[in-house]
C-alpha positions in Angstrom: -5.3 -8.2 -30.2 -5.1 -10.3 -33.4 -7.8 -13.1 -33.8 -5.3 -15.9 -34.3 -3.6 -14.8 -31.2 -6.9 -14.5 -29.4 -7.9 -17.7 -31.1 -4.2 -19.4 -30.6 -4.0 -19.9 -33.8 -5.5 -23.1 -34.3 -8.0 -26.1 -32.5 -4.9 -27.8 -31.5 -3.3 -28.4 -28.0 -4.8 -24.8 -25.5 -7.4 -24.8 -27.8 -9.4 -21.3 -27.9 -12.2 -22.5 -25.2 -9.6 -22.7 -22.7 -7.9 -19.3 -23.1 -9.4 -16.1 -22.1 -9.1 -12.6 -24.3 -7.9 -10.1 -21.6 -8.1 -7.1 -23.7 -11.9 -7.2 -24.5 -15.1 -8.0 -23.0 -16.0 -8.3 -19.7 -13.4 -8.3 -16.6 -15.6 -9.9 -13.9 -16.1 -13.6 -15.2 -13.0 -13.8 -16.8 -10.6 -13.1 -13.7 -12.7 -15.9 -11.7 -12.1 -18.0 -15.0 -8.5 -17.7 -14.1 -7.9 -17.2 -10.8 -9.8 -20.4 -9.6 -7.7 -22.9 -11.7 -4.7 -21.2 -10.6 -5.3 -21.2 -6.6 -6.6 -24.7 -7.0 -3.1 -26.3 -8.6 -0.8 -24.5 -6.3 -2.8 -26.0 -3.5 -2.3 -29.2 -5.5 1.4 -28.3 -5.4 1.3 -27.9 -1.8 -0.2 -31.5 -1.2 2.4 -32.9 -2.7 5.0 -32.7 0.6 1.6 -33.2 2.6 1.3 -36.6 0.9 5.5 -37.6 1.1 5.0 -36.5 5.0 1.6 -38.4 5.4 2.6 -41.8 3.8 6.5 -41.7 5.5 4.4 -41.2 8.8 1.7 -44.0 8.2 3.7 -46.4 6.5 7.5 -46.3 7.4 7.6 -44.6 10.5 7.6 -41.3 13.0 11.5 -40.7 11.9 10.5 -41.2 8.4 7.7 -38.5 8.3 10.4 -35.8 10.6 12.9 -36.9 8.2 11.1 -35.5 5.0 9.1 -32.6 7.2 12.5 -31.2 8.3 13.4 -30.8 4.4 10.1 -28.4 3.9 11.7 -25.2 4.4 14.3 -26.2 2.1 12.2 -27.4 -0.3 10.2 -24.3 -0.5 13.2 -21.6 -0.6 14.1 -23.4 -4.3 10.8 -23.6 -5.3 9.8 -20.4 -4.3 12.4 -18.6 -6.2 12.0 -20.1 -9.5 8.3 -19.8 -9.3 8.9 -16.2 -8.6 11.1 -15.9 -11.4 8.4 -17.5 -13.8 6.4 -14.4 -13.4 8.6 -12.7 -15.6 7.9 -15.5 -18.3 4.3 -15.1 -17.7 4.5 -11.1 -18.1 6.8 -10.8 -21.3 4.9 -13.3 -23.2 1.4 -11.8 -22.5 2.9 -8.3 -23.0 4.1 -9.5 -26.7 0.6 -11.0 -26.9 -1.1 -8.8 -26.0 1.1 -5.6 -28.6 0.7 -8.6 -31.4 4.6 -9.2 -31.5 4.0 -12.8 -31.8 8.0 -13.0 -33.3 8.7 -11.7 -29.0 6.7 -14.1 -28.2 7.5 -17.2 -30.1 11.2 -16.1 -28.5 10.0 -15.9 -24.8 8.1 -19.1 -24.8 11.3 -21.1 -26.1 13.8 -19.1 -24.2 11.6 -20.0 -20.9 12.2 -23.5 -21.3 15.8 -23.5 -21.7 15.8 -21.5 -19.0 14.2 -23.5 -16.8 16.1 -26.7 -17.8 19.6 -24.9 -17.9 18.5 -23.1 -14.6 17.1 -26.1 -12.7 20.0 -28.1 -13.7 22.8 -25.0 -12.2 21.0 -25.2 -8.8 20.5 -29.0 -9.0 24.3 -29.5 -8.5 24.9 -26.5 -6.3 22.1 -28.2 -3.9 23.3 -31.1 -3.9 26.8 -29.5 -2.7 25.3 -27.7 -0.4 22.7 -30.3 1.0 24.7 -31.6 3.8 25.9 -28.2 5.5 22.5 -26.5 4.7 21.0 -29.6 7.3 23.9 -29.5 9.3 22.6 -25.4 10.4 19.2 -26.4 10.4 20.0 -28.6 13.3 18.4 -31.9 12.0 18.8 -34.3 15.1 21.4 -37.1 14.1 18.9 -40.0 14.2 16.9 -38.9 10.9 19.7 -36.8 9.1 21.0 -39.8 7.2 17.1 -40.3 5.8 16.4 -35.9 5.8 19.9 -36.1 3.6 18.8 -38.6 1.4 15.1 -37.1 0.7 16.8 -33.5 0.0 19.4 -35.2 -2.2 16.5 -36.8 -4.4 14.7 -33.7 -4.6 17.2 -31.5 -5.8 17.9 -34.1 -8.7 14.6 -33.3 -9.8 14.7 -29.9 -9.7 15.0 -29.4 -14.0 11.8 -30.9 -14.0 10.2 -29.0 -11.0 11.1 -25.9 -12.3 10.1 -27.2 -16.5 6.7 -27.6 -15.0 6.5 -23.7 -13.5 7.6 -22.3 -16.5 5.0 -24.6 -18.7 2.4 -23.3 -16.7 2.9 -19.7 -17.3 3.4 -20.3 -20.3 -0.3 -21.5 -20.8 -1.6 -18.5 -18.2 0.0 -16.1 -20.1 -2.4 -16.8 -22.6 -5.2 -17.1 -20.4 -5.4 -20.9 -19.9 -5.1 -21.8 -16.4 -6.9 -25.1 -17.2 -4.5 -27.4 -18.7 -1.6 -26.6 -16.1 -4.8 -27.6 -13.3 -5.6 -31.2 -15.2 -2.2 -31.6 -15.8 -1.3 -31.4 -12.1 -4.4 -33.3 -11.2 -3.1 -36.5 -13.4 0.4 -36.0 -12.1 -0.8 -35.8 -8.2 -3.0 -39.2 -8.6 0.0 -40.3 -9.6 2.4 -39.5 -6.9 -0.1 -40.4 -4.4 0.1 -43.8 -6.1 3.4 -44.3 -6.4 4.0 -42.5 -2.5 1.9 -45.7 -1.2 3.7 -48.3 -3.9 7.1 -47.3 -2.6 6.1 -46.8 0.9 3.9 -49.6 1.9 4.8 -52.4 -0.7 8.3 -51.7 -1.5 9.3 -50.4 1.9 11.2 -47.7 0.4 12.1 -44.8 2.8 12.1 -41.1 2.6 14.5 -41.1 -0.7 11.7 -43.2 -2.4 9.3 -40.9 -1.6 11.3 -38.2 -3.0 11.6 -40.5 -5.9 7.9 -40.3 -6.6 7.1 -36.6 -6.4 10.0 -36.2 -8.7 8.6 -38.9 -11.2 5.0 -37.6 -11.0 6.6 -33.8 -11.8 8.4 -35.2 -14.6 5.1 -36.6 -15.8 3.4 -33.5 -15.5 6.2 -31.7 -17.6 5.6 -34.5 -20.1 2.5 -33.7 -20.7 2.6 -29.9 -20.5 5.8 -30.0 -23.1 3.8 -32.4 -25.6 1.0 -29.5 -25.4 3.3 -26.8 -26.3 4.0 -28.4 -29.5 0.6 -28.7 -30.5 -0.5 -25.6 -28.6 -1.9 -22.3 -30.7 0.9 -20.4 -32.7 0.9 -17.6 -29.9 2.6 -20.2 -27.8 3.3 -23.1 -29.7 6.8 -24.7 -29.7 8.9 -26.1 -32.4 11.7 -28.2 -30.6 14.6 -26.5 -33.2 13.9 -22.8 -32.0 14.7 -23.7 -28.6 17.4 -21.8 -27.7 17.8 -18.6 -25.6 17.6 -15.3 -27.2 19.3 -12.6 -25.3 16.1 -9.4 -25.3 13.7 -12.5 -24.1 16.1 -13.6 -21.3 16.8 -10.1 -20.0 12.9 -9.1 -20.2 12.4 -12.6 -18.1 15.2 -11.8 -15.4 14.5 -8.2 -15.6 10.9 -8.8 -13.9 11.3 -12.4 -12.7 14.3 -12.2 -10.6 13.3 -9.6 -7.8 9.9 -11.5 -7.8 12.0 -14.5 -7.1 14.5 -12.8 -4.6 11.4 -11.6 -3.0 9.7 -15.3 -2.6 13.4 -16.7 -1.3 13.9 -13.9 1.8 9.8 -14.3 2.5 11.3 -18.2 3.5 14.2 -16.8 5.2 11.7 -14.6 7.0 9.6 -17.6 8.1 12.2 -19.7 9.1 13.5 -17.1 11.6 9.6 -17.2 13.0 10.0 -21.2 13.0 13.2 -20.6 15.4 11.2 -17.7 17.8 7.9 -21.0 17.6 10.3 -23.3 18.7 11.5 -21.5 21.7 7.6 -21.9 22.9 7.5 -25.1 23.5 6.2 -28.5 21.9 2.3 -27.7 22.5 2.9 -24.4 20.7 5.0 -26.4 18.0 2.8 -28.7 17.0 -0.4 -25.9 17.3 1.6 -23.6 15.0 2.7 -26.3 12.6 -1.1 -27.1 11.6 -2.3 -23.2 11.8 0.6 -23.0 9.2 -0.3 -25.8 7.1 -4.4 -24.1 6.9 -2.6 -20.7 6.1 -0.4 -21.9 2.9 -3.9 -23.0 1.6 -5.8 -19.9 2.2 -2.7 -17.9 1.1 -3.0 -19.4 -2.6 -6.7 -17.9 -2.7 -5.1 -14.2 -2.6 -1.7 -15.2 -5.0 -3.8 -16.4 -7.6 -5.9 -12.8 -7.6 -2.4 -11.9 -7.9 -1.8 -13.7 -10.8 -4.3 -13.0 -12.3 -4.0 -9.3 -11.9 -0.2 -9.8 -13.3 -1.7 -11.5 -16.4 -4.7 -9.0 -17.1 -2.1 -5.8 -16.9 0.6 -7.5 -18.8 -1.9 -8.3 -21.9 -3.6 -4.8 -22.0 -0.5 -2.8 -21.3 1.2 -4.7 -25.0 -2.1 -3.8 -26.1 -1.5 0.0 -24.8 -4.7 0.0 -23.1 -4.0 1.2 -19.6 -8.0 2.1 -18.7 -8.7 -1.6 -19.4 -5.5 -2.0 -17.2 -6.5 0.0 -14.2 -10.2 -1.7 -14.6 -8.5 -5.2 -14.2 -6.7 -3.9 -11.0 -10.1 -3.0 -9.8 -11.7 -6.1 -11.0 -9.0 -8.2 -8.9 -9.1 -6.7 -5.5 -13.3 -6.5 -5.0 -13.3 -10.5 -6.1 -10.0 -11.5 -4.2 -11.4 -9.3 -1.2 -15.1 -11.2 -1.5 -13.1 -14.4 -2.2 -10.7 -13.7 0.8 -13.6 -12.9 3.2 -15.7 -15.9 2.5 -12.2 -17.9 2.9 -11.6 -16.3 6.4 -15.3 -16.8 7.4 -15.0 -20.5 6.9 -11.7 -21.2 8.7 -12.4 -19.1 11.8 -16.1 -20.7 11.9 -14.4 -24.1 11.8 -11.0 -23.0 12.8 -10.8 -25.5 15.8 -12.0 -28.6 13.4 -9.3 -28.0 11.2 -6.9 -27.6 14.1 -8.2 -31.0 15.3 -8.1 -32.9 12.3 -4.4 -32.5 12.5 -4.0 -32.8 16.3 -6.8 -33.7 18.6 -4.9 -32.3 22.0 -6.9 -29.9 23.3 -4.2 -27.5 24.3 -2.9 -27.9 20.5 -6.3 -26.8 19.3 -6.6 -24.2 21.2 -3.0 -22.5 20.6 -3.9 -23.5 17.0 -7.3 -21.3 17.0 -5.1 -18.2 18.2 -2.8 -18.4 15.2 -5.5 -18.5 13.1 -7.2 -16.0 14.6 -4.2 -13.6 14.0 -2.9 -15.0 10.8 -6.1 -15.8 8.9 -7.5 -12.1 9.8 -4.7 -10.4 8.3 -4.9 -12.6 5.2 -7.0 -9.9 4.1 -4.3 -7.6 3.6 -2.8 -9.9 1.3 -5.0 -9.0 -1.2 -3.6 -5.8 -1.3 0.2 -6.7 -1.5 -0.6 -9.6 -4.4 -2.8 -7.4 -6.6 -0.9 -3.8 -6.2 2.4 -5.8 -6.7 0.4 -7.8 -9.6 -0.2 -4.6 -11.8 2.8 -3.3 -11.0 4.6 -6.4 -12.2 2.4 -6.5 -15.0 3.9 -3.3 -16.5 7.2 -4.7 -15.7 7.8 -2.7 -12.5 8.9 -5.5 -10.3 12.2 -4.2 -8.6 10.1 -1.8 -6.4 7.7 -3.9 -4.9 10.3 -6.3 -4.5 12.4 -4.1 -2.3 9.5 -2.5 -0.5 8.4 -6.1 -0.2 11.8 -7.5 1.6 11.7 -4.4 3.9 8.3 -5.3 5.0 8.4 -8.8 5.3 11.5 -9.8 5.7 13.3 -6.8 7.5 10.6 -5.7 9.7 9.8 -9.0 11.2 13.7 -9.6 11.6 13.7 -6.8 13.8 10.2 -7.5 15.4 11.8 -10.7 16.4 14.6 -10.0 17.6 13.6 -6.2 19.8 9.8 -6.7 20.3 9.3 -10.9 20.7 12.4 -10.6 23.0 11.1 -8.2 25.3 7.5 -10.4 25.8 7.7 -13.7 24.5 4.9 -14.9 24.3 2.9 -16.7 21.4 0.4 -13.7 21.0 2.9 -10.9 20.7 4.9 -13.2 18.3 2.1 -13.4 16.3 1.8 -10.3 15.8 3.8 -9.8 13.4 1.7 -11.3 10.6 -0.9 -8.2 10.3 1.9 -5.7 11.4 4.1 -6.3 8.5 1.3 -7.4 6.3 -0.3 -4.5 6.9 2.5 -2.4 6.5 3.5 -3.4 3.2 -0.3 -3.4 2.1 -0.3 0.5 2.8 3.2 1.3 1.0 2.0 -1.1 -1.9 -1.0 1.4 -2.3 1.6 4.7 -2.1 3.6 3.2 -4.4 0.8 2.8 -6.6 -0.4 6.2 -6.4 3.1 7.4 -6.7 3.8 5.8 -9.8 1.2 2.9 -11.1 -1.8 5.1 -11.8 0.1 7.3 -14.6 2.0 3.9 -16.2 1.3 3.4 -20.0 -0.4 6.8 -20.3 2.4 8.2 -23.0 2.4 4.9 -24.9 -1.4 5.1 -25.3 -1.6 8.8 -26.0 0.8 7.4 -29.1 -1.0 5.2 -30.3 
């Protein structure tokens, strides 16, 4: 890798302390370096609808908070699919990187962006379309769908800038710096925290104006990001009259992005048929598997950013046609995101019923909510199989397979699960376990299609060299 890519060309904007050379050096430090910042900002992401449902349910009222929590699923399906689709930004800019093609580069960065904006501006209108029907077969009770409505039609407006701020941020990580996206989002959540409580308890604003916040405070954050790119290193930096989209950059993005972002869309699907089988148990169960879910998205973010990180690594050394230093970062990933991962489930079982209380004190709540925990939070751990195999796979591009075998495990098996086993004993025990059943099953076929195929990958290009 060149020194002025390594370097980013410069002390301005991602300076060089904050990126990390992937392709030499040790492994060890530098996959905590980035992991950590990663997992913390998506759990900073996450407390964003925590905060929109926690004001509207202090400050306005119990209809308020519903209104906006009904919109989560929602909320997360469009999220989740551009996020997913970002990883293909994140892997074609740190391939070029990483093969010193900084031209490739320069064109992936600016393509991203438009892509984003163009992208988030497409599915903006379609939501917004779409918004009233979509709640309509959600079954939102007709005394908070005229508020649900409103919050979703808010959103969706923002989504340009939602989905600007994803595609910043692997931008940065594809260069190793997961630091600026993390004090970026830090600023930006202050911020909508701020503005949650301005609109909520001195204006009196409902669940539109707290909509109206978290897409302000995103906007902010994109602000920020965007102003960095232009003074960013040269590996990344942007010049505002080379943004257009070049037509090798956008396929490379789509061509491992998209399934990644199918992939993220069904896993929703998935979880909102689960959400139908939870609601069939009753309002104790409900509410207990409402806060066991709200622990889990945290935990989950521990193993993604492994993940992430694996992606990164792979993508880096396989431009660099290094594919030992590749398989060494696969390694490197799954012992820390396994020791992470087990101190993680550790905690949360040893204080599972305190965390279960703090959002409901019933004691029939908490105790439902320790069971889902118990099943859920255990077979976490074969999460970090599925993010890191899928990781290094993505990172040589290979993203289609895992995809697929991905949707089968997930999504297919626990549509079936559902509807065969769950209907033959329902009860909230066997429902649950489908979490380490299809976990676990697309953990092992992750590992197959590894040995099948990942171990051998960039072999010929670096026998080339």
């Amino acid at each position: 890798m060149a020194e002025g890519a390594a370097a980013g060309g410069g002390r301005h904007g991602a300076s060089a302390s904050r990126q990390i050379d992937m392709t030499r050096g040790s492994l060890a430090d530098k996959v905590l370096l980035f992991a950590v910042p990663v997992a913390v900002t998506a759990m900073l992401q996450q407390l964003y609808n925590v905060a929109d449902v926690a004001v509207t349910g202090r400050f306005v009222s119990a209809e308020a908070m519903a209104a906006v929590g009904c919109n989560a699923s929602v909320v997360s399906l469009l999220v989740s699919l551009f996020q997913g689709i970002s990883l293909g930004a994140n892997v074609t800019i740190a391939t070029a990187i990483g093969a010193e093609e900084p031209d490739r580069a320069h064109r992936a960065v600016h393509t991203s962006l438009v892509f984003a904006l163009a992208g988030g501006v497409i599915l903006a209108v379609l939501a917004e379309l779409l918004s009233a029907p979509t709640l309509t077969l959600l079954g939102v009770p007709d005394d908070i769908f005229g508020m649900a409505l409103a919050y979703l039609r808010v959103y969706v407006a923002g989504l340009p800038v939602v989905f600007l701020y994803d595609f910043e941020a692997a931008v940065f990580r594809s260069v190793g710096d997961t630091l600026t996206p993390l004090r970026t989002l830090v600023v930006s959540s202050g911020a909508n925290i701020a503005l949650d409580l301005l609109v909520a308890r001195v204006l009196g604003w409902g669940p539109a104006g707290v909509a109206l916040t978290t897409v302000a405070a995103t906007a902010v954050a994109a602000a920020i990001l965007f102003a960095r790119l232009l003074r960013a290193g040269k590996a990344i930096r942007v010049t505002v009259s080379d943004l257009r989209v070049d037509r090798w950059a956008l396929k490379e993005i789509l061509r491992v992005g998209l399934p990644a972002g199918v992939q993220s869309a069904f896993f929703s699907i998935a979880n909102v048929v689960i959400q139908g089988a939870i609601n069939s148990l009753g309002q104790t169960v409900i509410a207990a598997s409402s806060a066991g879910a709200s622990i889990e998205s945290l935990t989950y973010f521990v193993y993604n950013s492994f993940g992430q990180a694996c992606t990164t690594f792979v993508g880096q050394n396989h431009g660099a046609r290094r594919p030992d230093r590749c398989r060494r970062a696969l390694g490197v990933c799954l012992l820390e995101c396994l020791a992470t991962g087990g101190v993680v489930i550790a905690l949360v079982l040893g204080f599972g019923h305190q965390l279960i209380a703090f959002f409901d004190p019933d004691p029939a709540v908490v105790r439902e909510g320790y069971v889902r925990l118990q099943f859920v939070i255990g077979a976490q751990v074969f999460c970090a199989f599925n993010e890191n195999f899928s990781g290094y796979l993505r990172g040589y591009g290979m993203s289609l397979l895992p995809a697929a075998l991905t949707v089968f495990s997930i999504v297919i098996l626990r549509l079936a699960y559902v509807a065969v086993v769950f209907a033959h004993d329902p009860t909230f025990p066997c429902l649950l376990a489908v979490y380490p059943v299809s976990l676990g099953v697309n953990a092992a076929g992750l590992v197959l299609l590894y040995l099948a195929v990942g171990r051998g990958l960039g072999e010929g290009a670096a026998a080339t060299r």
